[in-house]
Every structure is written in structure tokens, then in C-alpha cells.
N, C-alpha and C positions, 0 to 999 in steps of 0.2 A: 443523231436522232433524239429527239428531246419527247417525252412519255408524260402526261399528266392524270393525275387523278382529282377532280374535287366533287364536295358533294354543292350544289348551289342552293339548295332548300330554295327551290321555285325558279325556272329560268326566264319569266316571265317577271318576277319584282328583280332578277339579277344582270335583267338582261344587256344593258349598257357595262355594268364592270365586267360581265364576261366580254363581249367583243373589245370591249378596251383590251382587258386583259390578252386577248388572244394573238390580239395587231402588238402588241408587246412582247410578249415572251417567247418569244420566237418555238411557241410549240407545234408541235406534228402532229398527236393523236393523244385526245382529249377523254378521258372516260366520264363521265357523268352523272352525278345519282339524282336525288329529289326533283328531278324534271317538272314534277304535278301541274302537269298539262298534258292533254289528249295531243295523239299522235297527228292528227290535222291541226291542230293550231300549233306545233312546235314548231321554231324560226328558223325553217331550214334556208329559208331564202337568203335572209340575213347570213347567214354562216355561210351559203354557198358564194356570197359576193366577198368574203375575204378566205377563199379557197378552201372550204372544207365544205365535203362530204358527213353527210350525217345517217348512222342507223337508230332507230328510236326503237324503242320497247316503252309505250308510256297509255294512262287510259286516261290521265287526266285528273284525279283523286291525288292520296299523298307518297305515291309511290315513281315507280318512274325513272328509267336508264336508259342515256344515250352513251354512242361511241362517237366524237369527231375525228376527223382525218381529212389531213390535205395531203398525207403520200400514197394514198388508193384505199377502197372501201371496197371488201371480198369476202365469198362466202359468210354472210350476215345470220348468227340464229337467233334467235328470238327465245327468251323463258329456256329453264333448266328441263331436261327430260328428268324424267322421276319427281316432278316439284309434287310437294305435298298438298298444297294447297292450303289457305287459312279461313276455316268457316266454308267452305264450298266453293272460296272462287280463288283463282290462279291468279295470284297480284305479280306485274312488271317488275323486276327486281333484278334480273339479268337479261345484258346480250353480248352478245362476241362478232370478234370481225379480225378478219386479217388485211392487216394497215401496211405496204412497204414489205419487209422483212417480219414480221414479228406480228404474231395472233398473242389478242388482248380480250380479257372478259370482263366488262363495269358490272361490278355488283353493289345490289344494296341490298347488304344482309337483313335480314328482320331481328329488330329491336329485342324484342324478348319482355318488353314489360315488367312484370314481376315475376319473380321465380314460380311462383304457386300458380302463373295464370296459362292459358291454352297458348299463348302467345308465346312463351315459352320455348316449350314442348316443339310446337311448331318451328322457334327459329333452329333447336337443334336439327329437327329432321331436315331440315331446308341446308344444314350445314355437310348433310348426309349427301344431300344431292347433289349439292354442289361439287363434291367432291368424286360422284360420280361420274359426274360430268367433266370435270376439266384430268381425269388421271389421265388419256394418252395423252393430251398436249401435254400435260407438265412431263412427260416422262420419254420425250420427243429432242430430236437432236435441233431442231427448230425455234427460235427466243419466243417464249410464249409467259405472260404473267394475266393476274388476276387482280385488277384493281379495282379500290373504292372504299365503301363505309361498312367495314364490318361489326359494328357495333357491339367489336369486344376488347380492350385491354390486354393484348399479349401478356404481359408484365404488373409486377405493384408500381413498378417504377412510370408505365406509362398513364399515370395518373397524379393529380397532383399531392391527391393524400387519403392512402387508399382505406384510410378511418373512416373516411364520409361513405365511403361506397359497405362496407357493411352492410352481408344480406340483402346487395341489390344484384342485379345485371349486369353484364358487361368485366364482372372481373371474376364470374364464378369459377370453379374449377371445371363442371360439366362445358360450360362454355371454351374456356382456353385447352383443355382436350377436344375438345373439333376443332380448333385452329391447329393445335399437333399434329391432329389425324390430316387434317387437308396438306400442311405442311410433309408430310408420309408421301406422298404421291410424287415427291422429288422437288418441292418450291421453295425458297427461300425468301424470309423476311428481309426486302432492300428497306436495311432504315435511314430515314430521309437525316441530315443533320440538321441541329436548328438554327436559324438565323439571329435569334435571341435566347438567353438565356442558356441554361444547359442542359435545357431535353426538348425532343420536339415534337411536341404537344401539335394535335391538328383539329383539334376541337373547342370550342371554348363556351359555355353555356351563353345568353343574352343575358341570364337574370344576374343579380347581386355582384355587378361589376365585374363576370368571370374574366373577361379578355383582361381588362386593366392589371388585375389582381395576379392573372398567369395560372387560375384554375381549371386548368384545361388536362385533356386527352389525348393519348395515340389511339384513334379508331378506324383513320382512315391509313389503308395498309398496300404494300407493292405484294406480292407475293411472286416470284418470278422463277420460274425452274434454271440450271445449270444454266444451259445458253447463253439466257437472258441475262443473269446473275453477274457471269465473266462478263458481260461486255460492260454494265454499269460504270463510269466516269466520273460521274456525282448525283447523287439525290440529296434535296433540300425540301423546307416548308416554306412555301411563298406566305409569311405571316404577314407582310405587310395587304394583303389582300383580306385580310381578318381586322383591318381597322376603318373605320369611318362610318360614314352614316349610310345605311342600306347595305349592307356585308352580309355575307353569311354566316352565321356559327361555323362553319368549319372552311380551312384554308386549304389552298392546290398543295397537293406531294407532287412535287415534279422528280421526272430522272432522266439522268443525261443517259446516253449509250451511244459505246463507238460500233454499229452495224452498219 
């Protein structure tokens, strides 16, 4: 069974490399983040003519998570219980579905903006919920992970130099302890290998040449309890999907399992 994560920042400008991509890579269940499109215009059509099932959590703005799956689409939820909310409204940022064997949750964690701002604050408590929300699956004799764009640097290592990030987001300590703590609940870091180079980076800014240059990120993450863990075969970064004209900033973490 072959598990994907990417973020496509718009499936709507993505939408030809992802069905290419998908008639390619022989994936099974797809997680999804940046969707930014409403739940009626997402191309479920399209997707259902090369056999997947789609669940959306999406309003249309810059948020926005699907699950694909062409080995069944079950018990579907929608948004975290306990979400905090940001400013008063409950932005799409999670959903879960159990695909075949194996329950999955596409997240797109909240950015955090600058340390000093509400955004912040918010994406910790968001990291709280999260965590609330997936402890019995992760803690379940059942392959259950949690993938997508967490929008944090486990590591100094998972960046390309972590001089430039000083005093920003994504590699704070308050940040990488909520990855610990979710991590607590029984999950484990599948780190994907890189295709290029010797780390593998699943991000890559648009501006100041980052892809070419290889200034890139781990933000997009597996997180998988025991189960899921043992069966892993191989996880990789599809980086060649991070090249050419109309890409996304960030590349598929794929992973293999023998279930």
C-alpha cells in the first residue's frame, strides 16, 4: 500500500500535475493540505474517474484538507474536537478517514507567523488539540498516522541553515515540544529518504532561487504509531515534483507499507 502526503498550495492551479502525478505513482491514499477552494468546487469528479474517493474539509480561502483513496473511504470526520479556533472562526485544517487497513489524518498545521503574534499562541493550542484528538488511534493495535504540513522543523538539521531562521517560527523550542508531546501519544517520525542530496528537505521557498539552491525544509511530516511504523518498506521525497513550471513549494512524502 503506498500512503502520500503533499501540500499542493491550490488544487485548482495544481490540478493537472496532481492527476498526472496520481496515474503515476501508483498511490493509494493521498492526504492533502492547501486545497483553497470551497468544498463544491473541489474536483471530486475528476479524481473519481481515476478511482478515488475523496473527503474534503475545505471553505475555499487559504486553508483547506483533503484525504484521497481508491482502497475505500470510511468513517470520515471533519475539523479537530477541541479546535481553538483563530479570531472567532474554525478554519479546515484537519480530516480523517479510514482508507483499506489503516486510518489517516491530513493536517495543515497553523503557520505560527511570528513568535509575538496571536497566530502563534493559536498554532500551539491547535497543536494541543490535535493531539487530543488523534491519542487512541495512535495508541491502537490498528496502522493509523497523521500526515501533512506541520509547519515545524523537528530538527536544526531539517533546515538548510538554521542561522537564517533565528527568532522565527517553525524551529522554536515551544514549537518542537508540541511535536514531542504529539509524538507521546505513541507516533513515530517515518523520515522519508532523499532522492537528492543528503537530507530531505520537503519544502522549498519560490523566492531567491530556494529549490535550485536546496534551501529548503522538513515540514511536511508522517507521523505513524507502532503498527503503521513496523510495516513501513520505504518512505522517499518525490522532489522531482518540486521542479518546473507551476509546482508547488512543497513535494509528496510518500511511503511504502507492506499491510
Amino acid at each position: 500500500m503506498r500512503i502520500a502526503t503533499w501540500n499542493v498550495n491550490s488544487i485548482t492551479a495544481r490540478l493537472p500535475r496532481l492527476l498526472a502525478w496520481l496515474e503515476s505513482s501508483g498511490t493509494d491514499v493521498l492526504c492533502l493540505q492547501e486545497a483553497k477552494v470551497a468544498e463544491e468546487r473541489f474536483p471530486a469528479e475528476e479524481l473519481r474517474e481515476l478511482g478515488y474517493e475523496s473527503a474534503v474539509h475545505a471553505t475555499g480561502r487559504w486553508n483547506g484538507v483533503a484525504v484521497l483513496s481508491r482502497v475505500g473511504l470510511e468513517d470520515v470526520v471533519k475539523g479537530l474536537p477541541g479546535d481553538p479556533g483563530y479570531d472567532g472562526e474554525l478554519e479546515p485544517r484537519a480530516v480523517s478517514a479510514t482508507c483499506g487497513p489503516v486510518r489517516v489524518w491530513s493536517v495543515y498545521v497553523p503557520n505560527g507567523r511570528e513568535v509575538d503574534h496571536p497566530h502563534y499562541a493559536y498554532k500551539l493550542q491547535w497543536f494541543e488539540a490535535l493531539k487530543a484528538a488523534v491519542a487512541g488511534d495512535a495508541a491502537g493495535s490498528r496502522p493509523f498516522a497523521v500526515l501533512g504540513d506541520y509547519n515545524v522543523a523537528p530538527t536544526d538539521e531539517d533546515v538548510h541553515d538554521i542561522a537564517v531562521f533565528e527568532g522565527s517560527t517553525h524551529v522554536t523550542p515551544a514549537e518542537r515540544a508540541a511535536l514531542a508531546s504529539l509524538r507521546e501519544t505513541g507516533l513515530t517520525d517515518v523520515v522519508p529518504r532523499p532522492l537528492k542530496y543528503d537530507h530531505p528537505f520537503t519544502y522549498w521557498d519560490y523566492r531567491q532561487l530556494g529549490f535550485p539552491k536546496n534551501r529548503g525544509m522538513r515540514i511536511d511530516l508522517v507521523y505513524g504509531n507502532e503498527p503503521f511504523s513496523k510495516a513501513v518498506s520505504d518512505a522517499y521525497v518525490d522532489r522531482e515534483e518540486r521542479k518546473g513550471k507551476g509546482a508547488s513549494d512543497h513535494a509528496p512524502v510518500v511511503v511504502d507499507l507492506d499491510v
